[in-house]
Each structure stands twice: as structure tokens, then as C-alpha cells.
KEKE-3310 file (N, C-alpha, C; in steps of 0.2 Angstrom, whole numbers, plus 5000, padded with zeros to 4 digits):
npx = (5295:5293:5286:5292:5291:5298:5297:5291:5286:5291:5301:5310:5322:5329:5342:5348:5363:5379:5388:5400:5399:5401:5400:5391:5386:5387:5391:5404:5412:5401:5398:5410:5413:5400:5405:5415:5409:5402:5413:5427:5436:5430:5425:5415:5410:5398:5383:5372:5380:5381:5373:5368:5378:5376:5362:5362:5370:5363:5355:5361:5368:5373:5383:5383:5399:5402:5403:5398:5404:5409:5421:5434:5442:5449:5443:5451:5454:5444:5444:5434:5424:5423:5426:5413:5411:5405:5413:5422:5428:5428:5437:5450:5452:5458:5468:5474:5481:5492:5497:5508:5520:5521:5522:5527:5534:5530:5528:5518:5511:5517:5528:5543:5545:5545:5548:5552:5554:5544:5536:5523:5521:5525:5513:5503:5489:5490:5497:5489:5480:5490:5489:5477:5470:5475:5481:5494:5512:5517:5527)
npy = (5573:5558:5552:5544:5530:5525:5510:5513:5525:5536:5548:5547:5552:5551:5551:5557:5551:5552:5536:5523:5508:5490:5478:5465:5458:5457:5448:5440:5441:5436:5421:5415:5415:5404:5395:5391:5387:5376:5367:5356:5361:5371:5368:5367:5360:5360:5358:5367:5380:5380:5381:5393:5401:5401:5405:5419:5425:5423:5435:5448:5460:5474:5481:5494:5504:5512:5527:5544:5550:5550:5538:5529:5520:5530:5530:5527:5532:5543:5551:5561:5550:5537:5520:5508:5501:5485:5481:5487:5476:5465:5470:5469:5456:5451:5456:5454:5445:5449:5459:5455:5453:5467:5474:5468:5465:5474:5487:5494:5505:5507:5516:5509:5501:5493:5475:5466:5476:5478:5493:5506:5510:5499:5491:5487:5484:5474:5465:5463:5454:5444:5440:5439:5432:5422:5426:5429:5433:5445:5461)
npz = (5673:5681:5700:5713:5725:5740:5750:5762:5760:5756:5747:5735:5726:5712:5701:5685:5677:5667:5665:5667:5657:5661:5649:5648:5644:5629:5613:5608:5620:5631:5623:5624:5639:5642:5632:5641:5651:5649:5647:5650:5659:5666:5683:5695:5707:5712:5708:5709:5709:5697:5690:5693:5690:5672:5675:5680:5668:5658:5661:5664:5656:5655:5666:5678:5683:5688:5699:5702:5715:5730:5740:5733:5720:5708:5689:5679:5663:5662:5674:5681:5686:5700:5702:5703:5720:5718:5708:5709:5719:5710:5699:5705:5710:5700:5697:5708:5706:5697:5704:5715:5707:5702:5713:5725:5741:5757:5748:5746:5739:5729:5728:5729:5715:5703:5709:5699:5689:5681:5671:5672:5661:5651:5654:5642:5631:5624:5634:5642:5638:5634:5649:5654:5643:5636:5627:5612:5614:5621:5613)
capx = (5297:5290:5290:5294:5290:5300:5290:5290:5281:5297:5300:5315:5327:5334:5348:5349:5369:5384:5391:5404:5397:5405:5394:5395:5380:5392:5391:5407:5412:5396:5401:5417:5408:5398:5408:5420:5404:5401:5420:5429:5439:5426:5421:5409:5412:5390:5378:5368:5384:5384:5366:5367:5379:5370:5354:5366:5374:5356:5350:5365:5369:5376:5384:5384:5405:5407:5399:5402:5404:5412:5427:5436:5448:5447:5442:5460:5453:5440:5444:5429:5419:5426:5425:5408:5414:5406:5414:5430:5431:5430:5443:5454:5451:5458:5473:5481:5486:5497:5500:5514:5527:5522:5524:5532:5532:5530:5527:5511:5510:5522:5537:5548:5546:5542:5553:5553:5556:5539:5534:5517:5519:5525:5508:5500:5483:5495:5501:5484:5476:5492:5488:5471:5465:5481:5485:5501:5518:5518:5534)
capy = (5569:5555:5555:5538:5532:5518:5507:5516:5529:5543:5551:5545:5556:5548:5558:5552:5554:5547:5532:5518:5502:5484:5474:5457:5454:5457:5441:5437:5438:5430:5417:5412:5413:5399:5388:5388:5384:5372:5364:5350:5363:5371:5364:5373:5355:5361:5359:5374:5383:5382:5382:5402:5405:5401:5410:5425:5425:5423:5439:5452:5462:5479:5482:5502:5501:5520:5532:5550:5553:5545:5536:5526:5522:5536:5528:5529:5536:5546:5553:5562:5546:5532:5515:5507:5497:5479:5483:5488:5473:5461:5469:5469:5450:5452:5462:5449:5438:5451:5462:5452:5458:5473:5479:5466:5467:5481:5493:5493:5511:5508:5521:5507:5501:5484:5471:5462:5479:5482:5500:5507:5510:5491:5486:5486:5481:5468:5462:5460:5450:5439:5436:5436:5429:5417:5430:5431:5436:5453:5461)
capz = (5678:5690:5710:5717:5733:5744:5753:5769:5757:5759:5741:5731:5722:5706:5697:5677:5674:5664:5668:5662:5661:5659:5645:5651:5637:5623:5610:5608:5626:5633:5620:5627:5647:5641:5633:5647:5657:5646:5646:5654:5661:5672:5690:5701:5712:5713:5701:5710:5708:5690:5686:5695:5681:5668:5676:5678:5661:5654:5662:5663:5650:5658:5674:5678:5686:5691:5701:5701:5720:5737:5741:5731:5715:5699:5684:5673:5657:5666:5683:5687:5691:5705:5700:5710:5726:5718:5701:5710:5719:5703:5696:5710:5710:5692:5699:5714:5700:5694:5709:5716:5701:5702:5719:5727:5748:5758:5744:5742:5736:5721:5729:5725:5709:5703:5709:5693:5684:5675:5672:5670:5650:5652:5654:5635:5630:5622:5640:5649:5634:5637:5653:5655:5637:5636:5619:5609:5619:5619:5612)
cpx = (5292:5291:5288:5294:5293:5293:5287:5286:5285:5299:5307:5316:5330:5337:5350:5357:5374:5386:5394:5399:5402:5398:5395:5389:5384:5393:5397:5411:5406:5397:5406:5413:5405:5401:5414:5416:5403:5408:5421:5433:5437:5422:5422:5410:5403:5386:5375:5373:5384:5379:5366:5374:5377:5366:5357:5368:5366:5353:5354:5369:5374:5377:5388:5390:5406:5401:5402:5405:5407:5418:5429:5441:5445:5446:5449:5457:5450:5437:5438:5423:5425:5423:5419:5411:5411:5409:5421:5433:5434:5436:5448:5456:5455:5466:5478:5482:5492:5501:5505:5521:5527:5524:5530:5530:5533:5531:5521:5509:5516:5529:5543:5550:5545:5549:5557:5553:5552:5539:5529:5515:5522:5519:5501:5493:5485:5496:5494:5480:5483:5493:5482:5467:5469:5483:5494:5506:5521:5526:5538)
cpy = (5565:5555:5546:5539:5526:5514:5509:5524:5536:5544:5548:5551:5553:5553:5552:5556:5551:5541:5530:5512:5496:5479:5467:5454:5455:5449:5437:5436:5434:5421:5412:5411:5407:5393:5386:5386:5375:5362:5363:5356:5368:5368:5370:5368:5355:5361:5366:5380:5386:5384:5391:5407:5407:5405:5416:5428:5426:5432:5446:5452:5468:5481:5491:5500:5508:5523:5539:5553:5548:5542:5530:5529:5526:5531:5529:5533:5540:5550:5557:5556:5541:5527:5511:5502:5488:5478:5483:5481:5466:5465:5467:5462:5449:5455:5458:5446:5441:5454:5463:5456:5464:5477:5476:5467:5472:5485:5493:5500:5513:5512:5516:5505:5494:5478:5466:5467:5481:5489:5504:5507:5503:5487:5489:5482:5473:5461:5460:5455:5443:5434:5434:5431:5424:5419:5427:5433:5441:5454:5466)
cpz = (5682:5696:5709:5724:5734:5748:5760:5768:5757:5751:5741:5727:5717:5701:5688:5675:5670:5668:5664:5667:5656:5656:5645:5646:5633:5620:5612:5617:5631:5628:5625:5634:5645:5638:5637:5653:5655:5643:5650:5663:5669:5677:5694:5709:5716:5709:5703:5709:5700:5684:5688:5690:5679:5668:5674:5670:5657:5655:5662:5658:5651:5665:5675:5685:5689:5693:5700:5708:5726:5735:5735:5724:5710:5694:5680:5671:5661:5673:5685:5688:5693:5702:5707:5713:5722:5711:5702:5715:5714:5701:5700:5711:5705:5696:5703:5708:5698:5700:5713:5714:5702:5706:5723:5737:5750:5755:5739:5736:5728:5722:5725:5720:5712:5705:5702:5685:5679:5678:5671:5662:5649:5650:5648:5636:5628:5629:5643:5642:5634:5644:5656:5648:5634:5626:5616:5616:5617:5618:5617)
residu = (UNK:UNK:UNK:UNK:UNK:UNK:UNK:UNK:UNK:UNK:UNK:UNK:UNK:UNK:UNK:UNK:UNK:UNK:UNK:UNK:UNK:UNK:UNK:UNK:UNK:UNK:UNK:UNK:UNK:UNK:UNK:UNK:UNK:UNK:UNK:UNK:UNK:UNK:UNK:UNK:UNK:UNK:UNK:UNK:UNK:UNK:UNK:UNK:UNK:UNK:UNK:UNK:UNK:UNK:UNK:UNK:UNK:UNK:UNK:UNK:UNK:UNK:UNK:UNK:UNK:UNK:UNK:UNK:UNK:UNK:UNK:UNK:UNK:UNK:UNK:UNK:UNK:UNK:UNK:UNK:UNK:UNK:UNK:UNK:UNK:UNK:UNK:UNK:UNK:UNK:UNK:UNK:UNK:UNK:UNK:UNK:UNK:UNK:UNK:UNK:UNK:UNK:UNK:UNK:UNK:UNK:UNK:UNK:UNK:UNK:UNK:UNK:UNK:UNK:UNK:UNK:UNK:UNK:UNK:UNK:UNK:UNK:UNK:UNK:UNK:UNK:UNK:UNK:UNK:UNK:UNK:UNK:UNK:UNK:UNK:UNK:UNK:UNK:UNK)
# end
């Protein structure tokens, strides 16, 4: 092992553990990212907005999404690690879109059930790639 020092010269502890990460380098979804950059249908309404895509996309390849410890939501598959706070608010971002059907007003906590009837085995891998990836219509 090596020791690591901060800059204030106080020893570091780095822990080597499991993680989930989201591969935002992946061909074929990096692919798609650019040419929707690259598309009428993308406006940044700033050039410096769009060039720090770009730079981004160019240099991110894996984003470590879970930790094993503190507050926050469980991983589904994987409940002993938490999903990391800037990991967890992307998806969340991802989540109000749908959020609405599912819960509805004051029932944030799901008690009453979806106003519009979905059910958690409802929501297929079939169903988020028709709403996020504009797929098929799930059956």
C-alpha cells in the first residue's frame, strides 16, 4: 500500500471497495449523446454551453453511482450500497417526468397507489425504453 498526503499534509485513508458504476463511455450510448448534440433538435441557446458537453462526453467514461454507507436511497438490485447524492439526483431528474402517474398529490410515499393505476411490475424494462428512448409500446 501507499500513504497519501492532502495538502494540508494530514494522511488520507482510501478504502479500495465495490461499486456500481454508470458507463456514460459506452459506444453506442455515447453515440447517440453526440448526435443529438449534434442535431437540429438540440439548443443549449449558448455556444459555451454546448462546447462543455462536448469536452465532457470526450473525457467521461465511468461515473462510480453507489456508495456503501450514509444516507440515502438503496440501490434496487443491490441494497447494501446507497445510490451517490450526484448520481441520485440525475436520476431523480429522470423520475419527475414520470412521477406525477405514479403517485399523484399528497401521496408521496406511494400508500395510495398510482392515480392512473400503474403497479410496480407495471414498469418493464420495455416501459422505460418507451419513455425514455421513444421505443416500441410496451404491451
Amino acid at each position: 500500500p501507499q500513504s497519501a498526503l492532502s495538502r494540508s499534509g494530514d494522511e488520507c485513508v482510501v478504502a479500495s471497495i465495490d461499486q456500481w458504476y454508470l458507463k456514460y463511455g459506452e459506444e453506442s450510448w455515447r453515440g447517440q449523446i453526440e448526435g443529438h448534440l449534434q442535431s437540429s433538435n438540440f439548443v443549449s441557446y449558448n455556444d459555451r454551453i454546448k462546447e462543455s458537453f462536448e469536452d465532457a462526453i470526450g473525457w467521461l467514461k465511468e461515473w462510480a453511482c453507489s456508495r456503501s454507507f450514509g444516507l440515502g436511497t438503496q440501490v434496487p438490485w443491490d441494497e447494501q450500497f446507497v445510490i451517490e447524492s450526484l448520481s441520485d439526483s440525475t436520476i431523480y431528474m429522470a423520475y419527475y417526468t414520470v412521477g406525477h402517474l405514479l403517485h399523484g398529490e399528497e401521496n408521496l410515499d406511494g400508500k395510495k397507489g398510482s392515480p392512473e393505476g400503474i403497479k410496480a411490475e407495471d414498469l418493464t424494462d420495455e416501459v422505460w425504453d418507451f419513455v425514455f428512448l421513444n421505443g416500441p409500446m410496451p404491451k
